[in-house]
N, C-alpha and C positions, 0 to 999 in steps of 0.2 A: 262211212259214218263213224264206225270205232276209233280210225285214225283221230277224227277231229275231236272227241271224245277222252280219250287218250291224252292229246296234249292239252286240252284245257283243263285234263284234272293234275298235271306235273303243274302248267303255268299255276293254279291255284296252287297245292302245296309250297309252291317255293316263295309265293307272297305271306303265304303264312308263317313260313319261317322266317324271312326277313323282319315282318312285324315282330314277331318273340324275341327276336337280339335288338332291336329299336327300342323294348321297351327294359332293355335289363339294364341296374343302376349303376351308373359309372359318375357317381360323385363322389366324395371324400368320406372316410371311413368315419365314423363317430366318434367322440374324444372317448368317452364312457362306453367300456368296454365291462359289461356284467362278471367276466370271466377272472378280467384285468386287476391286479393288488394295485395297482401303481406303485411309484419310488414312494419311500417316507418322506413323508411330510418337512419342509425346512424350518427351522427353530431358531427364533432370536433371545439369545439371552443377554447379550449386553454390546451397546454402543457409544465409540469414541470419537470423537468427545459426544458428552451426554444429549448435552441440549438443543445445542445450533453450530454450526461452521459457515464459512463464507462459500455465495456460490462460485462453482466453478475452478475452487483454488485451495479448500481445506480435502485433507487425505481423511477419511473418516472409514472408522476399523467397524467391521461388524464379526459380533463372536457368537455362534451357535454351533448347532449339529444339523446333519444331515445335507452339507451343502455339497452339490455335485466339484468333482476337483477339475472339468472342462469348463471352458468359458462359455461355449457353444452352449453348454446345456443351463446354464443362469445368466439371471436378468433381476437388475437390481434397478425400483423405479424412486423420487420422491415428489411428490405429489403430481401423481402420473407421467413427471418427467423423467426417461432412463438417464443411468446415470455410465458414467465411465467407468466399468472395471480395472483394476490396475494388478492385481493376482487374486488369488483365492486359493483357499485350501474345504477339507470337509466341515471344517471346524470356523473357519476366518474366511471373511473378505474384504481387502482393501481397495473401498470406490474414489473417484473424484466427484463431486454434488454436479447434476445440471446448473447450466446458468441461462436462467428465461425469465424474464419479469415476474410471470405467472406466476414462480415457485418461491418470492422474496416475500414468504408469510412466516407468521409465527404455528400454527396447526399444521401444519406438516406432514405425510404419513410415509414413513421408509415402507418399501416393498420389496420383498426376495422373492421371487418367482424360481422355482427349479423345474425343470422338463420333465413332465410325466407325476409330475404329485399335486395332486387334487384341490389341495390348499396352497395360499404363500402364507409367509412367515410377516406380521405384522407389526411395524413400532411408531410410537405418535404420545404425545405432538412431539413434532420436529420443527425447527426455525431456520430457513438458509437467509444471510444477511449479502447485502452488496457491499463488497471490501473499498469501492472508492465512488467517489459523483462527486460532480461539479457542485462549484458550494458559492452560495450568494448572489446567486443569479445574475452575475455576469456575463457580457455578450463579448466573445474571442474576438470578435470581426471589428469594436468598437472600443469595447476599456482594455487598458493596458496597463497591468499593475508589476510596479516596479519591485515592490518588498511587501514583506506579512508581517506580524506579530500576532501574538495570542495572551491574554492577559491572564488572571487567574482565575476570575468569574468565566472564564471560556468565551470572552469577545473576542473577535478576531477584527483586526487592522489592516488594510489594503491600501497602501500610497499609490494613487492613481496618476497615469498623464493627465495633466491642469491641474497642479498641485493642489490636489483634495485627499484625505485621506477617509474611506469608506468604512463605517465599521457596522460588522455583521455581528450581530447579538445569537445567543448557543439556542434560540429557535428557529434561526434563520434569515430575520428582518435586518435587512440593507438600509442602512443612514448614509447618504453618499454626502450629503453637508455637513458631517460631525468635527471637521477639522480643517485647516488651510494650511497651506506652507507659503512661504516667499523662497522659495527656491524650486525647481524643477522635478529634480527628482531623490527619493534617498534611498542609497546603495544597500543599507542595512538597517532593523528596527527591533527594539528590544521592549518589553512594558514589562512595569515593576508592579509594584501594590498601587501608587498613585500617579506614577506617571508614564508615556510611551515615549521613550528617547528615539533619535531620528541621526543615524549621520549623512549629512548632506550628501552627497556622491563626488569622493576624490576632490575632498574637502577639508578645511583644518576644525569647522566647525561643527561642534553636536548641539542638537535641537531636544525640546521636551517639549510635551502636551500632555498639562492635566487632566487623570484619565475619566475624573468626576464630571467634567465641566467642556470638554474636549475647546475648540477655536483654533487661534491661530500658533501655530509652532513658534517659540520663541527662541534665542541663542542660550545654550546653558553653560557650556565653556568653549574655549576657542583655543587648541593648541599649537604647536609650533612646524606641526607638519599638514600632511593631507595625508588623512583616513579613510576606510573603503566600509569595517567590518567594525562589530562592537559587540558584547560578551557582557553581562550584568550578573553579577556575584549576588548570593542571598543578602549578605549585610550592604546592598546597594553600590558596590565598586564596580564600577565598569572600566572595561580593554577594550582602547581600540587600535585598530593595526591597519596595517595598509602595507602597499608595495616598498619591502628593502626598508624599513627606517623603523623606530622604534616600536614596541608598544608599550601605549600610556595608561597609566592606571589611575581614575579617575575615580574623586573621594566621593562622597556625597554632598561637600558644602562646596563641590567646585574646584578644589584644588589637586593636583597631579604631578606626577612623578614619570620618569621616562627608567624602562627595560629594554639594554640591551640586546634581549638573548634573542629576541630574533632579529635583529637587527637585516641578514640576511637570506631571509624569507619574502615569499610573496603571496600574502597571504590572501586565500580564499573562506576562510570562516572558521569560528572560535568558537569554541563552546565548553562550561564547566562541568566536570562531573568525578564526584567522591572526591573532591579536594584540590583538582587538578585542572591546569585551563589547555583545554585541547585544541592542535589549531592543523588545518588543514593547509597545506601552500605547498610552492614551489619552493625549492632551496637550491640558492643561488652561491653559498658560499664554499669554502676550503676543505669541508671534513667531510674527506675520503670516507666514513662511514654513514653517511648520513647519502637518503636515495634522491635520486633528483625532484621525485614529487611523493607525496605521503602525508601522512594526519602523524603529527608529535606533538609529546605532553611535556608539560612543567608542573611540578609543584607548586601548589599556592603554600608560600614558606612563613608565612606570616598574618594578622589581622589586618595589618594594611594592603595584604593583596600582592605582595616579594614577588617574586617567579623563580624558580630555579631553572640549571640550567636543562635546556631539552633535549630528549632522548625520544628515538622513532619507535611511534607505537604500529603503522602498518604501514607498508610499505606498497603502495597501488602497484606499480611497475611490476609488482610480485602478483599481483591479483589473476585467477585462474581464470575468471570473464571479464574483467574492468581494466585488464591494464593500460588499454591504451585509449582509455577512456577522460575527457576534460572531468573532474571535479567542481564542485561552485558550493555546498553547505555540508553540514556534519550537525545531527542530532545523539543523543542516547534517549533510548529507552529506562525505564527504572532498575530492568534488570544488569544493563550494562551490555547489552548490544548498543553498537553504534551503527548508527545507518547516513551513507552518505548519498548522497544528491548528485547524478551526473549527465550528462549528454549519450550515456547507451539506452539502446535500444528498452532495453531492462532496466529502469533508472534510478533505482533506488538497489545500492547494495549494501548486505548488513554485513557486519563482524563482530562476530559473536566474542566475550571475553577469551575463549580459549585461544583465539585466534582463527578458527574456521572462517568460510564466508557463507552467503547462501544470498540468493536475488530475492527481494521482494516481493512478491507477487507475480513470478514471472506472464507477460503476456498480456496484461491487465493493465499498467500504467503506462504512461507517453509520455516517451521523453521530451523537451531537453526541463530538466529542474533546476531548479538555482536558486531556491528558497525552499529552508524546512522549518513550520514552527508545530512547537508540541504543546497541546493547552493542558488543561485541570484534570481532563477526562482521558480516555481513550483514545481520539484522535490526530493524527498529523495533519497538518496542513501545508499545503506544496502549491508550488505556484512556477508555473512555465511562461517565459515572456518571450519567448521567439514567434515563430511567422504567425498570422490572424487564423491558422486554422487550427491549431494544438496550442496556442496559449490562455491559461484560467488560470483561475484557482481551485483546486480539490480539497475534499475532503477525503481522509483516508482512514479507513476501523480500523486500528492496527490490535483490538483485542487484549489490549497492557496500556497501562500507564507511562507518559514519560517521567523522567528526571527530573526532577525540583531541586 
């Protein structure tokens, strides 16, 4: 009898011990530790740029104190979306913004989080904007717009397949009857204060439609060759150029004059800026200093619109991302970047007056581009006409004005 006694007072103790390790806590420690200082607190004192950046593509500098110098130990949110660190120091850190629909508000709140300090560091409002969207409610799969234009009131023009030309007012509303053509399609489009010129496509004849009253395009002059591009001077003279033959400088009451100096170019697009007609092309002819493709200028040498002779202002073939990249337009900016329009991946590259380059928006816009126009405001407008799945029209914040 002790025997059985005996073990069933072991078999009990040893249930009772198994019970006491069954009930001790094995969950996760408590953030708040009574004992614990934590790290100091992180501190925002000032943010670059101030207001708003673009999502997913402005570097935005944050400058305080206290920030951990590991990345492991910060986390930087805006409006609960984390952001990309790109370094930091205890003093600075440089994010890239999320990009989520969600966070395309103007109340905005930056968040610094550092590991182990009790608080974040707080700034608000914050505004992230969308750098590009499709503009005028265009369907890729159905309209097929050949050319843009942008007037000064900020309308924007769309030469459609079935010669119509669509114009989109700066709140958005699409007139797809606002205009006609008797011809198919046209290759390039310029609008002045009162009217939007049109050159047919590898054509000798330019078209206008007044911009009061819009209808049917009519002939404004007819010249001696065939045209591709056209270029509109503040005092109303317009250039147009085309493959190997001259360009014509064209008055206001119609009458024109031929310049030589490119005579041996091919030209892909023209554009004025600080006095100068800038022209993107192939060059086809003799001087050994001149690159096979590249943007060269001339001086506008006169009120009648002269040319001087041309000299290469960038040299693509030379380009560190684009060299071997097709070309099709050439904008400026107000500052005197120039931004060209191409078939890379990356489609928009700038060069800056010093000469530097830098891409657009890398990773954000889709190629192939072949039209730039720059309205009143802040935005470019771009327009891709290749296969029904990447052709539109966009809009793009470029955050600056262009060139008038």
């Amino acid at each position: 009898m002790s025997i059985k006694i005996s073990y069933t007072l072991k078999i009990a103790a040893m249930m009772f011990i198994i019970l006491l390790a069954a009930c001790e806590y094995d969950g996760p420690q408590a953030v708040w530790q009574p004992d614990e200082a934590g790290a100091s607190n992180p501190v925002i004192t000032t943010v670059t740029p101030s207001d708003w950046a673009f999502a997913g593509i402005t570097e935005i500098t944050i400058q305080g104190q206290n920030f951990p110098d590991q990345m492991d130990f910060l986390k930087v949110y805006i409006g609960g979306k984390q952001a990309e660190i790109i370094s930091l120091s205890q003093t600075e850190i440089h994010i890239r913004p999320p990009y989520h629909e969600s966070v395309l508000k103007s109340n905005m709140q930056i968040s610094v989080v550092s590991q182990n300090a009790f608080l974040a560091a707080l700034y608000s409002p914050y505004q992230l904007k969308e750098a590009s969207r499709e503009y005028g409610n265009f369907q890729s799969q159905l309209d097929q717009i050949f050319s843009i234009a942008a007037d000064p009131q900020e309308n924007v023009y769309a030469m459609l397949k079935g010669k119509t030309i669509a114009k989109i007012t700066p709140d958005g509303e699409r007139e797809d009857s606002w205009a006609t053509t008797p011809f198919p399609k046209a290759s390039d489009m310029r609008a002045s204060a009162d009217f939007l010129y049109l050159q047919r496509s590898n054509n000798a004849s330019l078209y206008r439609i007044p911009l009061n009253s819009g209808g049917t395009a009519s002939v404004f002059v007819t010249l001696p060759e065939r045209m591709r591009f056209i270029e509109l001077a503040a005092n109303d003279i317009i250039y147009a150029g085309g493959t190997e033959n001259d360009i014509y400088i064209i008055q206001s009451d119609g009458s024109f004059t031929a310049s030589t100096q490119y005579a041996d170019f091919d030209i892909k697009g023209m554009r004025i800026f600080n006095g100068m007609l800038y022209v993107a092309a192939n060059y086809n002819g003799s001087n050994d200093s001149f690159p096979a493709s590249g943007i060269f200028h001339s001086t506008i040498s006169s009120s009648d619109g002269s040319l001087g002779t041309p000299e290469i202002y960038f040299d693509i073939s030379q380009s560190q991302t684009h060299a071997s990249s097709d070309f099709h337009a050439i904008t400026f900016a107000e500052d005197g970047d120039l931004y060209i329009g191409t078939d890379n991946n990356d489609p928009i590259l700038i060069v800056h007056p010093n000469g530097s380059e830098e891409i657009l928006y890398p990773g954000i816009l889709s190629p192939e581009i072949e039209h730039l126009a720059w309205g009143n405001a802040d935005f470019l407008y771009t327009n891709r006409t290749g296969d029904t799945e990447t052709r539109n029209l966009v809009r793009v914040d470029m955050g600056k004005p262009g060139a008038h």
